[in-house]
N, C-alpha and C positions, 0 to 999 in steps of 0.2 A: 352474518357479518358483511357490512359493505366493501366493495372495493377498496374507496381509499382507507377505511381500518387497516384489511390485508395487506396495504403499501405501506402503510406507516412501520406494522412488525416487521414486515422483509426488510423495509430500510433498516431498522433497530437494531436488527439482526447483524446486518452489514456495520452498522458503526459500529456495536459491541463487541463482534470480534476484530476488528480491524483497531478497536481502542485496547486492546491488549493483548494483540500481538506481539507488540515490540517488547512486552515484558516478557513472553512466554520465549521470544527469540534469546533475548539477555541469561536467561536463564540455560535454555539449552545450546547457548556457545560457552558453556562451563565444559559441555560434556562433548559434544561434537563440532565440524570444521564448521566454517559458516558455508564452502560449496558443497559438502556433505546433504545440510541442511536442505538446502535451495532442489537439489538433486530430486530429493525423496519428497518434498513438496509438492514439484510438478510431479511427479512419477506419479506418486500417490492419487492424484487430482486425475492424472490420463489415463490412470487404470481402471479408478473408477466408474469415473465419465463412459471410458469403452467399454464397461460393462452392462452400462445402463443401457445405453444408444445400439449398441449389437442386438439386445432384446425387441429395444422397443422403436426404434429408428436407422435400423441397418443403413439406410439411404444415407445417412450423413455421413459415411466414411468415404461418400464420394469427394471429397473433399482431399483426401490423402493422396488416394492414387495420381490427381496429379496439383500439386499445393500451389495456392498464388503464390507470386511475387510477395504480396502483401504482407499474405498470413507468414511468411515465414520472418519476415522482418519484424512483425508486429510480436512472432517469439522470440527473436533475437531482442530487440526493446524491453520486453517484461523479465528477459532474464537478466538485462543489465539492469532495469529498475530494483529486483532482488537482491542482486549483486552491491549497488551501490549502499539498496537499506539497512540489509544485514551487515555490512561492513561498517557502517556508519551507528549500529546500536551496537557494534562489539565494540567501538573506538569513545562513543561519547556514553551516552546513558538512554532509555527507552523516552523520557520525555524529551530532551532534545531532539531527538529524529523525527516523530512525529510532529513536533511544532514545524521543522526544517521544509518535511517532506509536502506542507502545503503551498511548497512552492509550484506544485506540480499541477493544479489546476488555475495558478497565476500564466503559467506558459502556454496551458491550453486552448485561454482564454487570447493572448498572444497569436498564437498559429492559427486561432480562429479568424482574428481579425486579418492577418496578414496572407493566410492562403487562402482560407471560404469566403472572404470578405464579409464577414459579419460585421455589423454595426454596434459598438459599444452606446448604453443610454451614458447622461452624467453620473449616474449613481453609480454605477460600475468603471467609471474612470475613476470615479473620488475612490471608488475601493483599491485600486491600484498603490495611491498615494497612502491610503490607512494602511493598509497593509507592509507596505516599505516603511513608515513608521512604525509601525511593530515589531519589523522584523531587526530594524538597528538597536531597539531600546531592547530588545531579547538575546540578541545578539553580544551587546554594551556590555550588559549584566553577565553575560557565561563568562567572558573572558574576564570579569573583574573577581569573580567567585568559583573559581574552577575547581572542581576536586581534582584532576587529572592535567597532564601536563598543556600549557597552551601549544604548543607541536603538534599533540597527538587530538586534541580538541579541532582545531585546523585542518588535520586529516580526513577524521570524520564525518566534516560537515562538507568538505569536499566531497567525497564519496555519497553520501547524500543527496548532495546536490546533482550529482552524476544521476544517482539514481529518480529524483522528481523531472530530469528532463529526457531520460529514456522510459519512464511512462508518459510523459505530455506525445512521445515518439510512438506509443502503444496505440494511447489513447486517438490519434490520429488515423493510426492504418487501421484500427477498428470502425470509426467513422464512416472510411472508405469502405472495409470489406463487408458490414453491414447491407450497404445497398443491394449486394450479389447474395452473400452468404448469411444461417443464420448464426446469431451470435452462439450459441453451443455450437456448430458446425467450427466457428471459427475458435473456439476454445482449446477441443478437441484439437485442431495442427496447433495449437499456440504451446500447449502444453505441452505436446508431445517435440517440437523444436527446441524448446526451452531444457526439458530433460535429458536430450539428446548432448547439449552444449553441454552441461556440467556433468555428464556420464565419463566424459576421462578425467573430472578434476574431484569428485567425490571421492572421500578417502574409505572406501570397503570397510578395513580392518577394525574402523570404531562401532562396526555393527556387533562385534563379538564381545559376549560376556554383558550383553544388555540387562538391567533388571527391568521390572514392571513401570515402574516412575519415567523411567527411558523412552520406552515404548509408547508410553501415550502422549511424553510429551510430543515425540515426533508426529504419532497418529493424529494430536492437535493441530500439530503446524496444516500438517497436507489436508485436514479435512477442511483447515481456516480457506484456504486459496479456493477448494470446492463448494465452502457452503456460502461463503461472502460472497463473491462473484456472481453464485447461481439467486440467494438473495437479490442482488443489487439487481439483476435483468427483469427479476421477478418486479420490484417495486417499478422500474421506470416504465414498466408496462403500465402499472395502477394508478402511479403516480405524475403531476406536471415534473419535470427534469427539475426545473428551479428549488421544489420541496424533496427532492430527491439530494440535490446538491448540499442545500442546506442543513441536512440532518447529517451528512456524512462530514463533513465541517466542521463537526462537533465532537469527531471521535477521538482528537487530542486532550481535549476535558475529560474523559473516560481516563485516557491514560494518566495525568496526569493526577486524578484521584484515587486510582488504584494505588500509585505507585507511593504516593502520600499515605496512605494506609499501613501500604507494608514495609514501607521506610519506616515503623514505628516500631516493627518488628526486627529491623535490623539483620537483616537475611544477606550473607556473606557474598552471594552473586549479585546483589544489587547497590550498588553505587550510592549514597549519600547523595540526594541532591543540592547542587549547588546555586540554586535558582531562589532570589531572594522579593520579594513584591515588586520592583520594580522591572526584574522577569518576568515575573506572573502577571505584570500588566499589559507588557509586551505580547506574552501571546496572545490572551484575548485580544490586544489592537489587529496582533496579525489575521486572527482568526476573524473579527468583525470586517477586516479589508475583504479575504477572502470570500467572504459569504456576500457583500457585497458583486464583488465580480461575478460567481456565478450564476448571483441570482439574475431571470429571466424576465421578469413581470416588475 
C-alpha cells in the first residue's frame, strides 16, 4: 500500500470519529457532567499515551520534568476548546456545533496571516466571504426553526464559539512547540495539563453504579481524543497539509447524516432537528468557504 493510500485512512479515520463525536457526547451528557466528561477524556488519552512512551520512548517524558511555557498554555487552550464544545452540544444539538466549530480553522487561518505573516492567494480570501455567507444563512435558519429556546440557542453557540477560538489558541502554540518538541512529546504535557484542570470539577460520584453501555461510552469518548489526533499526525506526515485539511472539513457531513439517520428512530437524547434546506445549504456554503481557506495549493 502506498503512502498516500496510508494518508488518506488515517485521515478517514480522523474525520469519522471526529464526525460523530458530538453525537456520542449528546448522548453521554444524559448520563454524566459535561467536566466529568472532558476529565476522563484527557485522563484516559494520558494514561494511555504513558504507557506506551514508558515502554517504548521513556526520553519523551523529558518534557514534564520541566514543561514550556507553551505546552502548558496549548493544555490550557484545548481544555477550554472542550469546555466550550461540550457545553455548546449539551445547550444546542450535535449538528449545530460542528457546523459552528469550523469556525476554528477560519481564525487560524487569521493568526496566520496576522502573526506568521503568511500570505493568503485570492481563493482563500474569496473563502473567507463564502464562508460568512454560509454561516449567516445557517445561522438565519436556526433561529427561525428552533426546537429549543432562542436564549438558550444563543448560549450555546456562544460557548462554542469560545470553544473554536481556544483551539485556533491550541492550534498556534502547537505550531510553535513543534519546532523544539515532538508532537506526541507535546501531547503527552497537553493532556496531562488539561486533565489536571478538570480534576477538581469532575463530579466522582457519577462513576458509581455504571452498567456496561456507560463504560464504553466513555471508553469511546477517551479513545476518540487518542486515536484521532494520533491519526491526524499520522496522515500530515503522508499527506500535503491542504489534502489533510480538506478531508477533515468534511467531518460535519458525517454528522450530519448520522444524525439524519437516527432522527428517524426518534431516540429520546437526540433532539429533533430543526435545520430546514435553507440550513443545509448554509453549511455546505460554510463548509465550501472553509475548505477554501485552508486549502494550500
Amino acid at each position: 500500500m502506498s503512502n498516500h493510500s496510508k494518508g488518506l485512512i488515517m485521515i478517514s479515520i480522523t474525520a469519522a470519529l471526529w464526525g460523530i463525536l458530538a453525537i456520542v457526547l449528546k448522548y453521554a451528557l444524559q448520563r454524566f457532567s459535561g467536566n466529568t466528561i472532558i476529565w476522563f477524556r484527557f485522563t484516559f488519552s494520558f494514561v494511555f499515551l504513558s504507557g506506551y512512551y514508558l515502554i517504548h520512548r521513556p526520553q519523551f517524558f523529558e518534557i514534564l520534568i520541566k514543561p514550556p511555557i507553551l505546552g502548558i498554555l496549548a493544555g490550557l487552550a484545548l481544555a477550554g476548546n472542550y469546555l466550550g464544545f461540550t457545553s455548546g452540544v449539551a445547550l444546542t444539538s450535535p449538528s449545530n456545533a460542528q457546523i459552528l466549530i469550523q469556525i476554528s480553522p477560519l481564525l487560524v487561518a487569521v493568526v496566520g496571516v496576522a502573526y506568521f505573516k503568511e500570505r493568503l492567494t485570492l481563493l482563500q480570501k474569496s473563502g473567507f466571504g463564502i464562508a460568512a455567507s454560509g454561516f449567516v444563512l445557517f445561522y438565519w435558519d436556526q433561529l427561525h426553526h428552533l426546537m429549543i429556546s432562542s436564549q438558550q440557542y444563543t448560549r450555546g453557540n456562544l460557548w462554542i464559539i469560545f470553544g473554536a477560538i481556544t483551539w485556533a489558541g491550541f492550534a498556534v502554540c502547537q505550531k510553535l512547540l513543534v519546532r523544539i518538541w515532538t508532537p506526541q512529546q507535546t501531547n503527552l504535557l497537553i493532556y496531562l495539563v488539561a486533565a489536571l484542570v478538570f480534576f477538581p470539577l469532575a463530579v466522582f460520584h457519577e462513576f458509581q453504579g455504571l452498567v456496561l453501555s456507560d463504560w464504553l461510552t466513555l471508553i469511546f469518548l477517551g479513545a476518540n481524543t487518542l486515536i484521532a489526533y494520533g491519526t491526524l499526525g499520522e496522515a500530515l506526515k503522508l499527506l500535503p497539509a491542504n489534502q489533510v485539511s480538506a478531508i477533515i472539513v468534511l467531518n460535519p457531513l458525517i454528522t450530519l447524516i448520522v444524525v439524519g439517520v437516527l432522527s428517524v428512530r426518534q431516540l429520546p437524547w437526540l433532539s429533533s432537528e430543526s435545520t430546514t434546506m435553507i440550513g443545509y445549504a448554509g453549511a455546505l456554503v460554510l463548509l465550501a468557504g472553509v475548505g477554501l481557506v485552508v486549502k494550500k495549493e
